[in-house]
N, C-alpha and C positions, 0 to 999 in steps of 0.2 A: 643760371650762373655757370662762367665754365669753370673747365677742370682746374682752369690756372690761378682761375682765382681762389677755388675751395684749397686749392694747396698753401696758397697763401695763407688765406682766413682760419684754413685749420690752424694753422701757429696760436691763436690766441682766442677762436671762435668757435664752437661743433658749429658745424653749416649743411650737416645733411648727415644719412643715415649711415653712409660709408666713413664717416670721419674715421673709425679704428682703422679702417682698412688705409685709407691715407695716410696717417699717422705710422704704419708700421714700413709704407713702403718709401714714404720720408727719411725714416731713419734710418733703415737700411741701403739708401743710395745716399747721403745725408755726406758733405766736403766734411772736412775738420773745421773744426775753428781754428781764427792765426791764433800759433802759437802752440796749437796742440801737436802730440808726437803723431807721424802719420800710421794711418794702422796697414794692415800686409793689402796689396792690391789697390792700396789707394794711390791717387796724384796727389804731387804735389799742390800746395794751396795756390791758385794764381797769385802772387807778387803783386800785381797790376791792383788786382781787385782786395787784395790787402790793404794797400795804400786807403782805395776809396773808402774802406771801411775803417782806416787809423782817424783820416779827415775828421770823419764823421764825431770819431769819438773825443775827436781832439776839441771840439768846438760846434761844428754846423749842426750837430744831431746830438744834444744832451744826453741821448736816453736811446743808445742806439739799440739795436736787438739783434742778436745773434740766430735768433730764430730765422732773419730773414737774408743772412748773411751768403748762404749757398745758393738762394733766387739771385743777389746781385752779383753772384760772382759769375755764375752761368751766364746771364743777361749780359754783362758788360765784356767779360770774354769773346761770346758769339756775334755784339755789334764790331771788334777789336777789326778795324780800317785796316789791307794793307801795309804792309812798308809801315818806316819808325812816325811814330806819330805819340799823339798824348799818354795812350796807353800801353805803350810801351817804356814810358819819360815813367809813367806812374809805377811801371814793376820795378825799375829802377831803382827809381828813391824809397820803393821796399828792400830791396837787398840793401839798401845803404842805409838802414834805419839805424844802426851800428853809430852815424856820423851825426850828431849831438846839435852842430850845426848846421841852420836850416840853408842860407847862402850858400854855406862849403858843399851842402848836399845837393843843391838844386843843380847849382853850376857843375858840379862832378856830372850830374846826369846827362844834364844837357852834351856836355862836352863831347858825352860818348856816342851819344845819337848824331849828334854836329858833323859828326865825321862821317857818319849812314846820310846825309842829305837833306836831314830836318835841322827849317831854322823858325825863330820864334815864331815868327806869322801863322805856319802850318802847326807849331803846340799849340797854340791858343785858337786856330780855327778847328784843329780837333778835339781841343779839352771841351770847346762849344759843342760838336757833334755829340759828342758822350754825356753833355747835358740835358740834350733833346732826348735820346734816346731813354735816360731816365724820366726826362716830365710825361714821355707819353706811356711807357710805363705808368709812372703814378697815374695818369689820367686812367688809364683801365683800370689798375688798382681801384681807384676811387668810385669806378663804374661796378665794380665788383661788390666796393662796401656800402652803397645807396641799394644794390640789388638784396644785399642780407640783409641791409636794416628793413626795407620796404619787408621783408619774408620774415626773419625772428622778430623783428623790433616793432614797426608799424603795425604789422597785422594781427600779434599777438597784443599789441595792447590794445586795438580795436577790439577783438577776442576777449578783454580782459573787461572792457568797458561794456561791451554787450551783454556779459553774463553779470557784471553789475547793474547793468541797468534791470535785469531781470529780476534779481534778488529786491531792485529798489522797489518793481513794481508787484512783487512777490508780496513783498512785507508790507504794501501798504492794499494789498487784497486781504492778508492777515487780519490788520486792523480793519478793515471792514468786517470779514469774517467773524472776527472775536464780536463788536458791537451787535453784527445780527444775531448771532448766539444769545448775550443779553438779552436784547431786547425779546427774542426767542423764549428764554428762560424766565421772566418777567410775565410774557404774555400769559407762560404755561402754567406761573405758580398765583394768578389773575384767576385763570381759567379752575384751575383747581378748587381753588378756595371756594372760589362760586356758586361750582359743580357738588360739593363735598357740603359746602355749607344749602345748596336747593334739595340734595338727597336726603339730609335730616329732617330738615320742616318737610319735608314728602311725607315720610315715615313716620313722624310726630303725628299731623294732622293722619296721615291715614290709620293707625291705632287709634288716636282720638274717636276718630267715627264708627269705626270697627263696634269701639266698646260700648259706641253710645248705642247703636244698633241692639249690640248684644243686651245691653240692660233694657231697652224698648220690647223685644223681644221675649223677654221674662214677664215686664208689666204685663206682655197684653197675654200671655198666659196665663197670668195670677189674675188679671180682671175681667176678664173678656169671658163668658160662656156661652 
């Protein structure tokens, strides 16, 4: 998995033994969120990459996360094309978020870039560009999140299912177990009985004879001379 992506996944997943260590070096290089006051040493928030994140929350992304707000802002600053193009139309219509309407705002933007050399054909074949650059993004993303699952998700529940299967076949040596016990215990109080009840008739009959002995033994004392 690489680093790019643990950085990611840490947002919302432990993905490996360094996660603390990721998480504190996250934080401490970590943009603002829009809207936050900046703190001493930091930049400003890109504008540009505000916009893509107001979009988001305005409609294309319900449930956008702030968590991953500082990956797209890097991302999409670092693809930022020469010369005036989409992403610079897009930090625009941030500083004009002030202008309530969307027409009066667009157009204010454009106007100013208009006069730098960009006409619509180049916004909209650059706002494309900045759409590729995020699909292939998600696409590793996505390579990133089939790699964690195959490692915490698939393997642990294989992991999960093999030590159940073990307990399945555990417990049914058990119940084997237990019934040869029984039948074990069965055999022994069989055997006992047996044993206890052949040791008396032994001992019965061998005093019987003993004594018949002993009394024959007197007779032929008393008659014999």
């Amino acid at each position: 998995m690489t680093r790019f992506g643990k950085k990611l996944l840490s947002a919302f997943v432990e993905v490996a033994d360094e996660q603390k260590e990721l998480k504190s070096s996250q934080n401490a290089n970590a943009a603002p969120r829009y809207g936050d006051a900046p703190r001493d040493g930091d930049a400003p928030r890109d504008e540009g990459a505000a916009h893509f994140e107001a979009e988001a929350r305005n409609g294309s992304a319900p449930h956008a996360d702030d968590r991953f707000a500082g990956h797209f802002d890097k991302l999409l600053s670092e693809a930022n094309i020469p010369g005036p193009d989409y992403y610079e139309f897009a930090r625009m219509i941030g500083v004009m978020r002030a202008i309530p309407d969307d027409a009066a705002r667009f157009s204010a933007a454009f106007a100013g870039l208009q006069a730098q050399g960009l006409d619509k054909q180049q916004l909209l074949e650059t706002a494309g560009a900045y759409l590729r650059v995020l699909a292939t993004d998600a696409d590793q993303f996505q390579k990133t999140v089939d790699s964690a699952m195959r490692e915490k998700v698939s393997g642990k529940e294989a992991e999960a299912e093999e030590k159940a299967s073990r307990i399945r076949a555990l417990s049914q040596e058990i119940v084997q177990l237990q019934q040869e016990i029984s039948a074990l215990q069965d055999e022994v109080r069989v055997n006992k009985e047996k044993l206890t009840g052949g040791s008396a008739s032994y001992t019965a009959e061998s005093k019987r004879r003993q004594q018949e002995i002993h009394r024959d033994i007197e007779k032929i004392n008393q008659y014999i001379h």
